[in-house]
N, C-alpha and C positions, 0 to 999 in steps of 0.2 A: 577472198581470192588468194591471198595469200597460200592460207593451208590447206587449198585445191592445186596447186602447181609442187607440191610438196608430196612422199611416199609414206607421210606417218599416219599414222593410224590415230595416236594420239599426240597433235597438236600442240597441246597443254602444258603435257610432260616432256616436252620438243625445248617450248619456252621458258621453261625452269632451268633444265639442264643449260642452254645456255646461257642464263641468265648466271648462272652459279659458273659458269665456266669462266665469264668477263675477268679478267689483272684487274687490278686496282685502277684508279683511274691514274695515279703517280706512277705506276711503270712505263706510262705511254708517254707524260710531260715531263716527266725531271730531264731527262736529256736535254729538253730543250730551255730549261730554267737553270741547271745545278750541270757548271763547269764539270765540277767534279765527277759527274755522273758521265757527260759527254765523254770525256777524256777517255772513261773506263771502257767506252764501248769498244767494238772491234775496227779497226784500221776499214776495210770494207763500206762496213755504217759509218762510221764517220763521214766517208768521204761520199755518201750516197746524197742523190739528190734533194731526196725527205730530209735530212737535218742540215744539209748547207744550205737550202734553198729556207726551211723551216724554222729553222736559227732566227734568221734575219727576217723572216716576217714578223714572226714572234717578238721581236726585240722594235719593230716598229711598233708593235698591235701593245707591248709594255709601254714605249715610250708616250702614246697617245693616254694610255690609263693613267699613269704616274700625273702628266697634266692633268685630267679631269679631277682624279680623284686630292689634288693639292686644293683646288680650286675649290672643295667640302669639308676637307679635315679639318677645320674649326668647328665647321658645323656640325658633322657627323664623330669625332674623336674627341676623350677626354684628354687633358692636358698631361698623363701618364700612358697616354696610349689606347686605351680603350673604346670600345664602340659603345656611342651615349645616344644614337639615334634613334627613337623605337620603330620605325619602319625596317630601318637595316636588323637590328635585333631580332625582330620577325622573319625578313628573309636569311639570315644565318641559321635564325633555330630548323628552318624547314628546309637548307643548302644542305645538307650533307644525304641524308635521307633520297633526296631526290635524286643527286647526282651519284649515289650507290648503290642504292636500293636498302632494305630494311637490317641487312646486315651490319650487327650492330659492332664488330671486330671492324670492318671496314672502314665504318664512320669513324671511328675514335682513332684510327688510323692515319684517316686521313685528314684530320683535323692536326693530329700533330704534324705532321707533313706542311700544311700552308703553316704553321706556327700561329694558328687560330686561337687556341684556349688559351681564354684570361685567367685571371688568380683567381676569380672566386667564379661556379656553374651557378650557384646558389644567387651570386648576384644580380642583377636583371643588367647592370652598369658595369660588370666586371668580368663578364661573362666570355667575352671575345676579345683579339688584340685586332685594332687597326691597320699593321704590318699584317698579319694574315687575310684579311678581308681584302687590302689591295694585292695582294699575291693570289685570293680567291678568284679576284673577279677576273684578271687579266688569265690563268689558265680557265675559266668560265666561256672570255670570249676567246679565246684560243680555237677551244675543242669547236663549237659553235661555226668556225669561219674555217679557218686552215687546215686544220685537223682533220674536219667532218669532209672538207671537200676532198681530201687526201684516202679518206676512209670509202665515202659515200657513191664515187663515182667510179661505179661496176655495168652500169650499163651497154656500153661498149665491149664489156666481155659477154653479156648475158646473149647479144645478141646473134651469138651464132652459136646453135645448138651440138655444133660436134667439137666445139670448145668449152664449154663449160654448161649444166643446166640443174636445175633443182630435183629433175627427178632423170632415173638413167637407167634401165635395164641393163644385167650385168653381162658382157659378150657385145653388146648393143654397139655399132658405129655412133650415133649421134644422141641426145635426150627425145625424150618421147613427145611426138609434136604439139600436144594441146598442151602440156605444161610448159613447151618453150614459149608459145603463144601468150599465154596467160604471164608469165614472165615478161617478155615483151611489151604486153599491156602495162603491168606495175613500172614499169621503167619511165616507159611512154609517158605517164599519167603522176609520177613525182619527179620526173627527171626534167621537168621545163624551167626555160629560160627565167632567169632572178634577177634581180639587180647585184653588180659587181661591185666591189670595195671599190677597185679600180679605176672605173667607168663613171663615175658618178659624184657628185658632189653634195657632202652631208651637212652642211650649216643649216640649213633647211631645219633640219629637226629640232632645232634647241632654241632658236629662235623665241623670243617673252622670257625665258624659264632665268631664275635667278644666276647669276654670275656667268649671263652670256656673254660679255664681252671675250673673260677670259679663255670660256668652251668655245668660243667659234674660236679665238688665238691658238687654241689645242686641236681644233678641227683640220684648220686651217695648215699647221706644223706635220699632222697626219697623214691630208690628200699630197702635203710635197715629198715626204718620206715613202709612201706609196708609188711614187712617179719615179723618184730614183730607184726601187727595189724594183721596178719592174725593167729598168734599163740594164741593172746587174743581173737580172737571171735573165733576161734576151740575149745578155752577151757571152751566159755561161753555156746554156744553152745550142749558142753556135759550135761549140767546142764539143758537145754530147753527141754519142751516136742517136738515142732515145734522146728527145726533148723533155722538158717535166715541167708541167705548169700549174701542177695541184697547187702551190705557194704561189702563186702568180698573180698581183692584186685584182689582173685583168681577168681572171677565170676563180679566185672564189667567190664565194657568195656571202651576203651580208647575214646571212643568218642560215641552219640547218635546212635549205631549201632546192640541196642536190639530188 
């Protein structure tokens, strides 16, 4: 359906080109990770709702990681640092690839970036550093939750065709109707109701699994960090002519599911 509501001819070569067009995936998170990055943007951004509002999610969605991932690091890190888990070693060898695609400048790119590479590739044990793996995971669920929601939620413009539409004769007032439709439908049909960070209460999940006491203490430390982020962007908000609730605990979603 997709590449019926769409003008190309070839679809294929539609998907490459942008696949090849994507930033890296650090030009979109270091702002929100590296001060230093922040500071350099423009007066503008800075003070937009995406990175004040983003910031602070972000720094919540870090601080629930830092607890979990404290709560493994014996388990999962060698005593120099390193990742000695062979399930994580598995998921690192196959993280970079997935999250860039087969580009191989990208990968090695963005590996120095989280400050992933251990001292030895050749080692199976020295392969990765545990400081990147927990800096992986928390931009991982970033993009996943805040990000995607910030990204992901265009349906509200799709839905009026003399405002924006995928296909558009040139002269034309509005997009051509069976591709507004067919658009409409895609919306329709990925754009339903999720379960919200906000809304919801996750000890549930972890519950039997080793070092629950601690993971629900980190659960638990999460939904109240939550509760307050959602009292400062209510209040920031009042003060906005546009409201912004993409960062909102109470309007993202727990996973890619906008």
């Amino acid at each position: 359906l997709l590449h019926r509501m769409t003008p190309f001819e070839d679809f294929g070569a539609v998907s490459k080109a942008a696949v090849a067009s994507i930033l890296p995936i650090w030009t979109y998170c270091d702002a929100f990770i590296n001060q230093t990055t922040y500071d350099g943007l423009p007066k503008l951004l800075r003070e937009s709702p995406f990175y004040v509002d983003g910031r602070d999610f972000y720094n919540v969605l870090s601080g629930f990681i830092d607890e979990f991932f404290d709560a493994f690091e014996m388990e999962w890190c060698t005593a120099d640092g390193h990742v000695r888990d062979e399930h994580v070693v598995a998921f690192l060898d196959a993280y970079p690839k997935a999250v860039n695609g087969p580009d191989g400048r990208q990968v090695n790119l963005m590996e120095l970036w989280l400050g992933i590479v251990g001292e030895s590739m050749t080692s199976k044990w020295q392969k990765y550093r545990c400081d990147g793996l927990r800096k992986g995971m928390k931009v991982l669920y970033f993009i996943v939750t805040g990000l995607h929601r910030h990204m992901g939620h265009v349906a509200d413009l799709m839905r009026d065709p003399e405002l924006t539409s995928p296909s558009w004769l040139e002269g034309q007032r509005a997009g051509q109707p069976r591709q507004a439709m067919q658009a409409a439908l895609i919306a329709a049909t990925t754009g339903y109701t999720n379960p919200k960070l906000g809304k919801n209460s996750w000890g549930f999940m972890f519950e039997g699994m080793e070092e629950a006491g601690r993971i629900q203490k980190a659960t638990a430390n999460f939904e109240a960090n939550l509760d307050n982020l959602k009292k400062v962007i209510d209040s920031r908000n009042l003060g906005r002519k546009i409201p912004y609730f993409d960062m909102h605990p109470d309007f993202v979603d727990c996973s890619v599911a906008v």
